[in-house]
Phi, psi and omega in degrees: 000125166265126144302150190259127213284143178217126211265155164312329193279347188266007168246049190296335173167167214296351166307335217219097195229155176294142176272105197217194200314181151255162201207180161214155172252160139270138206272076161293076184281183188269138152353110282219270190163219174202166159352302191194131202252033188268345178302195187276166176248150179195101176314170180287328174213221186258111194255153179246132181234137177278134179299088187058050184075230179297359161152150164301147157295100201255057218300002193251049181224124144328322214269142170290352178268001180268349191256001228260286188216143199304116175310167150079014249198137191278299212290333167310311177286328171261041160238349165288329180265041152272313176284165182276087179247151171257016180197089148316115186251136167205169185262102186267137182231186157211131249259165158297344156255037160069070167253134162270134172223166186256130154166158198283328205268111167300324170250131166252152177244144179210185182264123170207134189030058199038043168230141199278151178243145141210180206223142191273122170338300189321316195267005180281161170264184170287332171274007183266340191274311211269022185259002170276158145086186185263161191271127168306304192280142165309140151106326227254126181272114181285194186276159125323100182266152171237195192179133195242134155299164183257045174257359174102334161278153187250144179222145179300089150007008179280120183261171149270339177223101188236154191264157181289133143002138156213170176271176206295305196310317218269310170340287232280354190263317196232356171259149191324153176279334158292028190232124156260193205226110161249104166305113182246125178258090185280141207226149162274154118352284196292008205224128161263127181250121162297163175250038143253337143348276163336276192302342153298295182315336189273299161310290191313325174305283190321328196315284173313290211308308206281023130303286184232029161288315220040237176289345214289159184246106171295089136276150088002100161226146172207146146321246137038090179280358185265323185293337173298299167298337174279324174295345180283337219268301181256052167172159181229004193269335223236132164288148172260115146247164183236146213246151204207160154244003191054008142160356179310331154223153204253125178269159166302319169293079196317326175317331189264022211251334175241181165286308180328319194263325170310331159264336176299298201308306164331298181264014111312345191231359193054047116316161193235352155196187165264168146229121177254159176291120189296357161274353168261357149276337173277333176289317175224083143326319190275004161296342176324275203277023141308305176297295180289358177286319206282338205095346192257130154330127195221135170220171181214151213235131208140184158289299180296010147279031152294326212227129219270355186255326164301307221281337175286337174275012190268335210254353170258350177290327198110347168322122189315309192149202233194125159259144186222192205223324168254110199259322203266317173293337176263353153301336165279287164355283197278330162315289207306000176214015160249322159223106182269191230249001158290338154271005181259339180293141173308310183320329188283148189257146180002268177341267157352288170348265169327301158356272218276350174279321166318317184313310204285001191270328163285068166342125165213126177204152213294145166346303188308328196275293214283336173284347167300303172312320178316271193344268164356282206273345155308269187343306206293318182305316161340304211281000000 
């Protein structure tokens, strides 16, 4: 397989993604579950989740594809599931009057008497989160949204195709049911949470899901180590992972600050794998077969999972799989070296086939490729 050389200067930061190939999966998803998740969890292959659907809004980046559709969004979602990604990922918060909705952002911002105002997500009831933004009824004008980076700028919310807010129940109604739910249980940071809190917040969620999943296949995740654990506490069907940045910025909570301690949490709470910032795995290679030693499952998350030569050395590391933000390109990507193209000719018989899929799993590519890929990801982490 040749690769496509994607030089470091063209990858500065998460604003900023390289432009590169298109891809297809065959969708093996994981598994509904079982009674009880305490054996190891282990996908089936190599999985690809789509990032707030077809990818984040990224509003201070040049590249337009990071600015295409509003995340987080029934139309985000089902158009990353024209591609073979097996997950969506999005960010559940619930509402002051106890709605679960999907969206990332603790605070939303609008325009009031030429000033920007915002209001803590939480503290909105529902119809006041869905009176932001654009509107289900004809004719009807929502507030204006902005969304402040976190360097402190704000910027006018504009997308090219963007969709109304919606809650946890309406995913679950209208995007395909071959789409699975990597569920992110969104926490502010800055806020100690009790845990009947919690455990409200929690209740509430399940509720929809034990409603309206049917077969779709539910991860669970959450940064938030008591919430992790407590969801795990209150269901046994949906595997739990707990989500790290591995020690890149440092919490009061010594649980968030490494991948080390992200397996004590695990494997203390019965969980069933991690998600990490993939610069803390090209950084400490050797938590790979740690992880897999604990039994756990591992997937990872970031700017280099943009970039189709990262996401191929994660998938020759032993990596599980990958949330990513250009879904139709790294999804071309992973077909391509997951299924070339010998294993898709007809001519060939069943057998031959099966084969030649085993085969395609032993990578073979020139000296040149493989001292690029060395390079490539040391250089990349550096920034």
């Amino acid at each position: 397989m040749a690769l496509k050389a994607v030089h470091v200067s063209d990858v500065p930061n998460l604003d900023q993604v390289p432009k590169g190939p298109t891809i297809a999966l065959s969708s093996s998803l994981l598994p509904k579950g079982m009674e009880d998740l305490k054996s190891a969890f282990k996908p089936a292959k190599f999985v690809v989740i789509g990032h707030r659907g077809k990818g984040m809004n990224a509003l201070a980046s040049p590249d337009r594809r990071m600015k295409e559709i509003k995340e987080n969004s029934i139309l985000s979602f089902n158009l990353a599931g024209r591609f073979p990604v097996d997950f969506v990922e999005f960010d559940v918060q619930v509402t002051a009057d106890d709605c679960a909705i999907i969206f990332h952002d603790n605070f939303i911002l609008t325009e009031e008497d030429g000033n920007i105002s915002e209001k803590r997500v939480t503290d909105l009831t529902l119809e006041e989160f869905f009176s932001y933004g654009p509107q289900r009824e004809p004719g009807k004008v929502g507030k204006k949204l902005f969304r402040k980076t976190k360097d402190g700028r704000v910027f006018n919310w504009n997308v090219e195709i963007d969709d109304p807010l919606c809650p946890l129940e309406e995913a679950f109604q209208r995007v395909d049911s071959h789409v699975g739910f990597n569920i992110e249980l969104k926490f502010d940071d800055n806020l100690v949470y009790q845990e009947e809190k919690l455990m409200h917040i929690l209740q509430v969620i399940l509720q929809v899901v034990d409603k309206y999943a049917n077969e779709r296949t539910i991860i669970f995740s959450s940064f938030q180590p008591d919430a992790a654990l407590l969801i795990r506490k209150l269901q046994g069907t949906y595997p739990v992972f707990f989500l790290t940045n591995g020690g890149s910025e440092i919490y009061s909570d010594v649980r968030r600050n490494s991948l080390d301690e992200a397996i004590k949490l695990c494997l203390a709470g019965g969980l069933q794998g991690i998600v990490s910032e993939v610069k803390a795995i090209f950084r400490n290679p050797s938590m790979i077969p740690r992880i897999k030693e604990s039994n756990l499952a591992l997937l990872t998350y970031g700017q280099l999972n943009n970039v189709p030569e990262a996401v191929y050395m994660q998938h020759l590391m032993g990596i599980n799989g990958v949330i990513v933000d250009l879904v139709q390109e790294i999804t071309e990507a992973v077909s391509d070296f997951i299924n070339p193209e010998t294993v898709r000719d007809e001519s060939l018989s069943d057998s031959v086939k099966e084969g030649k899929a085993k085969e395609s799993t032993k990578l073979e590519f020139s000296q040149r490729e493989l001292s690029f890929l060395m390079r490539l990801i040391p250089e990349l982490v550096q920034q």
